[in-house]
C-alpha positions as CSV (number, residue, x, y, z in Angstrom):
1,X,-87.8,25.3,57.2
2,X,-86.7,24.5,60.5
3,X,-86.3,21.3,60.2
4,X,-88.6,19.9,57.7
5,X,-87.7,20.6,54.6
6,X,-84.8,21.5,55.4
7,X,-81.8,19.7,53.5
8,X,-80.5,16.5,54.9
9,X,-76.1,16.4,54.9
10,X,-74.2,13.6,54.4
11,X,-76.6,11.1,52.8
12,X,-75.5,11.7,49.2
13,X,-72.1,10.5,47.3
14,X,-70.6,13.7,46.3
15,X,-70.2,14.2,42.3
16,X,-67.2,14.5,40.7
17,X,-65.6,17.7,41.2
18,X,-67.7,19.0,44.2
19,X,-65.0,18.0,46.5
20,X,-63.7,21.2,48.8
21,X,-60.9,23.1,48.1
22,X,-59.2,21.5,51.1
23,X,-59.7,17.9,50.7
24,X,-56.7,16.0,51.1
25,X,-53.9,16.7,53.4
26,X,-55.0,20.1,54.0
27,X,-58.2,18.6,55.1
28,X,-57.2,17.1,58.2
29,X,-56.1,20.4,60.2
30,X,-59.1,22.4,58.0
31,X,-60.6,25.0,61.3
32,X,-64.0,25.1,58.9
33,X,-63.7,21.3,57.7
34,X,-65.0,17.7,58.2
35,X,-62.2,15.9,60.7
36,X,-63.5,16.2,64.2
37,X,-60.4,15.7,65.9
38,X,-59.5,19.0,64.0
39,X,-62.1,21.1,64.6
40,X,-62.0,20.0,68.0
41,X,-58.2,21.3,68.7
42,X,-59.4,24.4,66.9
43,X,-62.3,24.7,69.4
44,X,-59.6,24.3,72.4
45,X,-57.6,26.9,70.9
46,X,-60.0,29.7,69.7
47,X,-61.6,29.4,73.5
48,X,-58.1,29.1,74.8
49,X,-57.3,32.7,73.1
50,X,-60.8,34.1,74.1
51,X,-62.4,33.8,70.6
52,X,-65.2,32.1,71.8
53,X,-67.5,33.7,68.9
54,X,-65.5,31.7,66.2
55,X,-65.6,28.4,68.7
56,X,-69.4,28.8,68.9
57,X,-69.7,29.4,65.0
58,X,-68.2,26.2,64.2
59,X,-70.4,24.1,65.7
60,X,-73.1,25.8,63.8
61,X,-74.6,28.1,67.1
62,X,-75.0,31.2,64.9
63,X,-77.9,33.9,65.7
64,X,-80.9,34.7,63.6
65,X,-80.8,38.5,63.1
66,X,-84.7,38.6,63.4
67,X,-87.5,35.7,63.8
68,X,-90.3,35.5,61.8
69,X,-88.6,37.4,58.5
70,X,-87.4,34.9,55.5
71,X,-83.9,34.7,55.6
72,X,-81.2,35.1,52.8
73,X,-77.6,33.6,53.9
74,X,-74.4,34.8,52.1
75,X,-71.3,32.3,52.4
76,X,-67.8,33.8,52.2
77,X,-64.5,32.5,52.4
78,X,-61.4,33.7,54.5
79,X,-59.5,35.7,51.8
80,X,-59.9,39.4,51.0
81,X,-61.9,39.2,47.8
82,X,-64.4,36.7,48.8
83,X,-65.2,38.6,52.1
84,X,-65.4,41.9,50.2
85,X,-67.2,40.2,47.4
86,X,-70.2,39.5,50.3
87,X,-70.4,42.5,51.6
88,X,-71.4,44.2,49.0
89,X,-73.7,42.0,47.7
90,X,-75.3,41.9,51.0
91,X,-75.9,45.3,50.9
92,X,-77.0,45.2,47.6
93,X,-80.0,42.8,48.9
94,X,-80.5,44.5,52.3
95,X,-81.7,47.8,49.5
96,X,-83.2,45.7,47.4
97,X,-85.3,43.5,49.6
98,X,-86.4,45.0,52.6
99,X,-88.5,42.2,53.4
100,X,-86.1,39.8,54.2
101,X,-83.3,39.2,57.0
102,X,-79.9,38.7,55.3
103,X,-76.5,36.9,57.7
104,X,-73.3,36.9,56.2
105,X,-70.6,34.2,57.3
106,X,-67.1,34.2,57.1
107,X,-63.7,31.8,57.4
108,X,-61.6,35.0,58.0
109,X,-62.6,38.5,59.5
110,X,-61.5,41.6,57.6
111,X,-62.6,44.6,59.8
112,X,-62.3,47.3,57.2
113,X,-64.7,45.1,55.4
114,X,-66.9,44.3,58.2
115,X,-67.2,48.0,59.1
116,X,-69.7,48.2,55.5
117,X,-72.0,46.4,56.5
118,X,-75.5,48.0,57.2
119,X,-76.2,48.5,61.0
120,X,-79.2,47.1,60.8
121,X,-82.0,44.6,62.5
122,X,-82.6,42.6,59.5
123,X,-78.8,42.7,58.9
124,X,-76.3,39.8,61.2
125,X,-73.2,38.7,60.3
126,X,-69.6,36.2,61.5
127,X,-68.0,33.3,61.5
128,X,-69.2,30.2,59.8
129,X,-69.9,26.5,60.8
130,X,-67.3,23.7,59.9
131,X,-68.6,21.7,57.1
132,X,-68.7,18.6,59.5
133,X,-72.3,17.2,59.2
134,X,-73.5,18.2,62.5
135,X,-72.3,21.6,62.7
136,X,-74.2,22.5,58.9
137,X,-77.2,20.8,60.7
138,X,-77.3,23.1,63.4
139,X,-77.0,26.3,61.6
140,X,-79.6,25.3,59.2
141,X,-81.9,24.6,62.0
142,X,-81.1,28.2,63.2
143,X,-81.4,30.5,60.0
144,X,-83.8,28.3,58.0
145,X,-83.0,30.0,54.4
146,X,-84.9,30.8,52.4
147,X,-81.8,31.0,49.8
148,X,-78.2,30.4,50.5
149,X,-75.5,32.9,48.3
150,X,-71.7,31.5,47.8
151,X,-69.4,34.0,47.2
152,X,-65.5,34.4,45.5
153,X,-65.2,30.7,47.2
154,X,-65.8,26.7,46.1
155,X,-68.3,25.4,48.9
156,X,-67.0,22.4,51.1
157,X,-68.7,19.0,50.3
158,X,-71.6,19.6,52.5
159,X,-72.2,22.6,52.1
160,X,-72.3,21.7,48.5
161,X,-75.0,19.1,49.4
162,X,-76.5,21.7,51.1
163,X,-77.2,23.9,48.0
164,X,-77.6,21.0,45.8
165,X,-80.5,20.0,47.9
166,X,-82.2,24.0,48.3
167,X,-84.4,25.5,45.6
168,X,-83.1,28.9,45.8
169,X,-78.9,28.6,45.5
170,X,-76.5,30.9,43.9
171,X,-72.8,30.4,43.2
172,X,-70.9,34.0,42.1
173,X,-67.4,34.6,41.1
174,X,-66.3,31.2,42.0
175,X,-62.1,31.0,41.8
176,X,-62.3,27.8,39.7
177,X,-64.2,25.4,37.9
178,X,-65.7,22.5,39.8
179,X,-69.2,21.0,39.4
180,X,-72.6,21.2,41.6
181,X,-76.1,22.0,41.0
182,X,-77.4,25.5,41.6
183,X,-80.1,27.4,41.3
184,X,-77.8,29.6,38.6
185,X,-74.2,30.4,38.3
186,X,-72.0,33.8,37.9
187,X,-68.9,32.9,36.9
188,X,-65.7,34.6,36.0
189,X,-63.7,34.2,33.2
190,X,-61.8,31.5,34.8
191,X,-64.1,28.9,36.1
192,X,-65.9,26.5,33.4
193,X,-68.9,25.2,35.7
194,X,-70.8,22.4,35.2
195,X,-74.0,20.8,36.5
196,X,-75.7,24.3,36.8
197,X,-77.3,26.9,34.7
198,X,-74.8,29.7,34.1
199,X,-74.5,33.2,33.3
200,X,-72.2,34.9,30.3
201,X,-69.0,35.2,32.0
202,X,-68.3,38.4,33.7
203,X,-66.0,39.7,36.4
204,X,-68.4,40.7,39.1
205,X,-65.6,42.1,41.2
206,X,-65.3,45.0,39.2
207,X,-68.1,46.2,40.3
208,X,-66.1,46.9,43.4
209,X,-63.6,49.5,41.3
210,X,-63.6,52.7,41.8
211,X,-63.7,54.3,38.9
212,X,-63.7,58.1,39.7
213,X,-60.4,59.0,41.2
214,X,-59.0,62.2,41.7
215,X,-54.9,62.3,41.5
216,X,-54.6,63.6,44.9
217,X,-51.6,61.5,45.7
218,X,-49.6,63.1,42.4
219,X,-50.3,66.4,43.7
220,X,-49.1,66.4,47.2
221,X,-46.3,63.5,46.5
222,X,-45.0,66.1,43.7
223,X,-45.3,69.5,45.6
224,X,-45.7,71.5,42.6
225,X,-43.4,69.5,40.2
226,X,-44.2,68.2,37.1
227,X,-42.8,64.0,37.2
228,X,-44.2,61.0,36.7
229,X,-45.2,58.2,39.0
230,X,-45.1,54.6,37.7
231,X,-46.4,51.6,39.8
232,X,-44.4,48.4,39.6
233,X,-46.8,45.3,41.3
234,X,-44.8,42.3,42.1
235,X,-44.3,39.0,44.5
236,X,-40.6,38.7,44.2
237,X,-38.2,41.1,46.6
238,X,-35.1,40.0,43.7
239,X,-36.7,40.8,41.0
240,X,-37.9,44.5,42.8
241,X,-35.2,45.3,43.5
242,X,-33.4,44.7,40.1
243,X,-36.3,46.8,38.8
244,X,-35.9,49.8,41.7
245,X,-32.0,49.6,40.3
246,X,-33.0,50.2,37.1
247,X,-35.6,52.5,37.5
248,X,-33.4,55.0,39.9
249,X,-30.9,54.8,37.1
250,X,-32.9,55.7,33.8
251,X,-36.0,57.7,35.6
252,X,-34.3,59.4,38.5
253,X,-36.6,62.2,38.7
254,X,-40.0,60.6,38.7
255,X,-41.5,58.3,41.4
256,X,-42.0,54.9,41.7
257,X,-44.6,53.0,43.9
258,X,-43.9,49.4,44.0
259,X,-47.0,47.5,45.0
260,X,-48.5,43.6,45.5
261,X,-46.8,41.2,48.1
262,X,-43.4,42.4,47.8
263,X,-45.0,45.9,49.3
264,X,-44.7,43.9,52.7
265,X,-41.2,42.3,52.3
266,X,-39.0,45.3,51.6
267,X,-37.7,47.4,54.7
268,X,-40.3,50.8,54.8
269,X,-37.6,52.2,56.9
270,X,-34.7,52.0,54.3
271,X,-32.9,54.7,52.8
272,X,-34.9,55.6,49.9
273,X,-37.6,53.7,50.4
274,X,-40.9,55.2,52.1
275,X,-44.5,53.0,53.3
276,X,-47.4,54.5,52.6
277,X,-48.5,54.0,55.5
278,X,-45.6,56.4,57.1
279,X,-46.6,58.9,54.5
280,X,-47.2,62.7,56.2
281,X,-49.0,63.8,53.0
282,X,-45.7,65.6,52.2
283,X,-43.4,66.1,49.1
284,X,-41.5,62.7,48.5
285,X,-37.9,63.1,47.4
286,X,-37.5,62.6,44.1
287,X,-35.5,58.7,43.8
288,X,-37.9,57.8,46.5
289,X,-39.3,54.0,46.3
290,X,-42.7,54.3,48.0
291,X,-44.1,50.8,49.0
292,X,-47.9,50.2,48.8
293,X,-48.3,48.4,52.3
294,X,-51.5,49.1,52.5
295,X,-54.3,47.9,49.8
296,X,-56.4,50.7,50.8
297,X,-54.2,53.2,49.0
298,X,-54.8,51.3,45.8
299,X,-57.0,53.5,44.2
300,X,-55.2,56.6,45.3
301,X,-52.2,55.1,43.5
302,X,-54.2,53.9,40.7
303,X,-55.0,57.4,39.5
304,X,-52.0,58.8,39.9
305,X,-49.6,56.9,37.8
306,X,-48.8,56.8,34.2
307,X,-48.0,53.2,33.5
308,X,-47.8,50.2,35.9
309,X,-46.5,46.4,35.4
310,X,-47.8,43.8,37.1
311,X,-45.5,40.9,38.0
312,X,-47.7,39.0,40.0
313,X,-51.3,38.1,40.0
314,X,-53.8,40.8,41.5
315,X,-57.2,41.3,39.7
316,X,-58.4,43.7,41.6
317,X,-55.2,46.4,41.1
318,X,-55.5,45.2,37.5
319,X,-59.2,46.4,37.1
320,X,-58.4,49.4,39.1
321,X,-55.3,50.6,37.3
322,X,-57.5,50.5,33.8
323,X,-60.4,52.3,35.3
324,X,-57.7,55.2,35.8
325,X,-56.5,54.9,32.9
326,X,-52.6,53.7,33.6
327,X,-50.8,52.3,30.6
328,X,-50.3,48.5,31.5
329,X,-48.3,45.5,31.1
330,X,-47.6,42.0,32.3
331,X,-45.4,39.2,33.0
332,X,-46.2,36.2,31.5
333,X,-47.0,34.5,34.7
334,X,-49.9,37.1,35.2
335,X,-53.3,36.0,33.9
336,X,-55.7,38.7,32.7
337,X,-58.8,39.2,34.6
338,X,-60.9,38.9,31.4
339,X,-60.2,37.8,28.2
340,X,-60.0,41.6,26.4
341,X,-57.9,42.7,29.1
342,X,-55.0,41.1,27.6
343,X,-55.3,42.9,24.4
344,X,-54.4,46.7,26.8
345,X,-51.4,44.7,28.5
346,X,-48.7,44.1,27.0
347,X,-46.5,41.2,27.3
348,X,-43.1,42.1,29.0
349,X,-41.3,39.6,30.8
350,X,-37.9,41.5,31.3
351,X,-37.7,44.0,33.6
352,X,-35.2,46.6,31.0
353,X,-38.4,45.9,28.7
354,X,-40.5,47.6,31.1
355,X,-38.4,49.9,32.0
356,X,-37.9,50.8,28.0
357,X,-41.8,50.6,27.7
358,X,-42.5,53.8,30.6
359,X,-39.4,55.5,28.7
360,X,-40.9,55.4,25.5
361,X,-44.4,56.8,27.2
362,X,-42.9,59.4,28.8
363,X,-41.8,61.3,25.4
364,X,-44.8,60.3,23.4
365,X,-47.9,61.7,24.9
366,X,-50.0,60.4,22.0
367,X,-49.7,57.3,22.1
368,X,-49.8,57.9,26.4
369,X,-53.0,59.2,25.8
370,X,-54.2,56.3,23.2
371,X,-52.8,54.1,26.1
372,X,-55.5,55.6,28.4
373,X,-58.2,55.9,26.5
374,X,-58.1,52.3,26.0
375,X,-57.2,51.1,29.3
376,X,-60.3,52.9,30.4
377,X,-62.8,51.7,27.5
378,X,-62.0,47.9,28.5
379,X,-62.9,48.6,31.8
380,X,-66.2,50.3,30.7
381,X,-67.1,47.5,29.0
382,X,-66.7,44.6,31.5
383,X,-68.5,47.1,33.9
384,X,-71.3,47.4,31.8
385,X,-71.7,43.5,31.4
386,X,-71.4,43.5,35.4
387,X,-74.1,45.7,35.9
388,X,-75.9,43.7,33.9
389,X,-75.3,40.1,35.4
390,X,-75.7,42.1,39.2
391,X,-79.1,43.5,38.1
392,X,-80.6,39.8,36.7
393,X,-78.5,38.1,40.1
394,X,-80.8,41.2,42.4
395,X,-84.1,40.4,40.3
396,X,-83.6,36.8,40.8
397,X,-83.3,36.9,45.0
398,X,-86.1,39.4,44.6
399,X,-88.7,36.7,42.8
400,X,-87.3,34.5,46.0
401,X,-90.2,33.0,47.6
């Protein structure tokens, strides 16, 4: 499929709904877009600053990890989840199929991510083309898939064509309904897709969860002591801290971790506040705010509190904090991940509600314990349905031919 055969960009109207995330406005100054005046300023730039690997990859120059092998490309996005949601399924297929060559693109680069993948031959991974015409072109012309993989993202218009156009196309966890043919789609709960065959709805992400944690942080954080630690998960510095006023007057002795984007805006220096990051693995005073400026403590955090509220969107900590079995709630704002998650999280919009809710837990370990039990059963069962979906989406690339 170097050349013929391959998929020809730009020769079809685009259907309703295919349309990239970043038409409009946005898609005039897009670094992975259509407008060539753009991508050329980008080009200047990334040079300019001595990326010259991202400069090359947008004019579609990207390197086959090995000629003469069938090759399997995954598409990512530039945010967190999407990259993370790649990885892993490329090293799902680099187990599975050991016949095949597998490169992963990305908008973005998350080393910590990165640093996964399989150092291997068969294995070749960075930056991805713009979705001008040309640039698609030329990396087609160079990996020749045999199957192209989108992941956690919408595709841009061409690309759309592109996988439109190829036999063997999969769409997974897309953010939000649209509509293009592929081979099969695995959607989340969110996305309604059209114009493809698609799979029960499932949150493939929480595949990613850890679900065995040991409370290490309680242990050292406590010293000996027997408090609680709560997680508060917001976006909003105000409403922290109101909530941080509250909770040092009501819960003095117990610790809370406040977590989400709001982790990065407070000071980690302040009196009574402490970053993660900072942390010497030491007792923390009690009245101590510890901010979660790292996501990599997640986990650790996860299985170590009692209850935790989320105040701002985050699907990941969400899926996390029930595999660990924390009490939950939500704002109203806050969409569940899944459809039964919103039957283990309650509804609290008012931050005294919340902080009447962890009270309430705290002196009846009963209905703590019910709490957990069915925090953790929901997870269970979208984790089963996941490995489920995962197992038909491996089988599938494995009848690839």
């Amino acid at each position: 499929m170097t050349g013929e055969g391959a998929p020809t960009l730009g020769t079809r109207p685009a259907r309703a709904g295919e349309s990239a995330p970043t038409d409009g406005l946005r898609s005039l100054v897009d670094p992975h877009g259509r407008c060539l005046p753009a991508l050329a300023v980008h080009d200047l730039a990334d040079r300019i600053s001595g990326r010259s690997a991202r400069a090359n990859a947008r004019w579609g120059w990207l390197r086959r990890p090995q000629e003469g092998r069938r090759l399997v490309w995954l598409v990512a996005g530039e945010d967190f989840a999407s990259v993370r949601l790649a990885v892993e399924l490329a090293r799902a297929i680099h187990e599975a199929r050991l016949d095949v060559a597998i490169v992963l693109t990305f908008e973005a680069e998350h080393p910590s991510l990165i640093e996964r993948l399989p150092r291997s031959p068969r294995m070749g991974y960075g930056y991805a083309p713009a979705d001008h015409t040309a640039s698609l072109n030329a990396a087609w012309r160079r990996l020749a898939p045999l199957g192209l993989i989108v992941a956690g993202t919408i595709p841009r218009r061409n690309l759309a064509r592109a996988c439109a156009a190829t036999p063997h196309s999969l769409l997974v966890a897309p953010p939000r309904a649209g509509d293009c043919r592929f081979e099969r789609v695995y959607p989340g709960h969110r996305a309604h897709w059209s114009g493809a065959p698609s799979a029960p709805a499932a949150d493939l992400t929480v595949m990613l969860t850890n679900a065995h944690v040991e409370p290490t942080v309680a242990t050292l954080a406590n010293g000996g002591s027997e408090r609680r630690l709560w997680w508060w998960h917001g976006a909003s510095t105000e409403a922290a801290r109101r909530f941080i006023a509250l909770f040092r007057g009501h819960l003095r002795d117990d610790l809370l971790f406040i977590g989400g984007p709001v982790a990065q805006m407070l000071p980690g220096k302040a009196d009574g506040m402490l970053a993660l990051s900072r942390w010497a693995r030491d007792p923390i005073e009690a009245g101590t705010c510890v901010l979660i400026d790292d996501r990599r403590w997640t986990a650790a955090v996860a299985g170590a509190v009692t209850g935790v509220h989320f105040a701002a969107n985050d699907d990941e900590a969400v899926w996390q904090a029930l595999a660990c079995g924390a009490a939950g709630s939500r704002a109203a704002q806050v969409e569940p991940p899944a459809p039964r998650t919103a039957r283990v999280l309650d509804l609290l919009d008012d931050e005294a509600a919340v902080l009447a809710s962890w009270l309430a837990l705290r002196d009846d370990p009963t209905t703590l314990r019910l709490r957990s039990d069915a925090s953790r059963g929901t997870f269970w069962q979208e984790r089963r349905l996941a490995e489920q979906l995962l197992g038909e989406l491996l089988d599938r690339v494995f009848d690839w031919n």
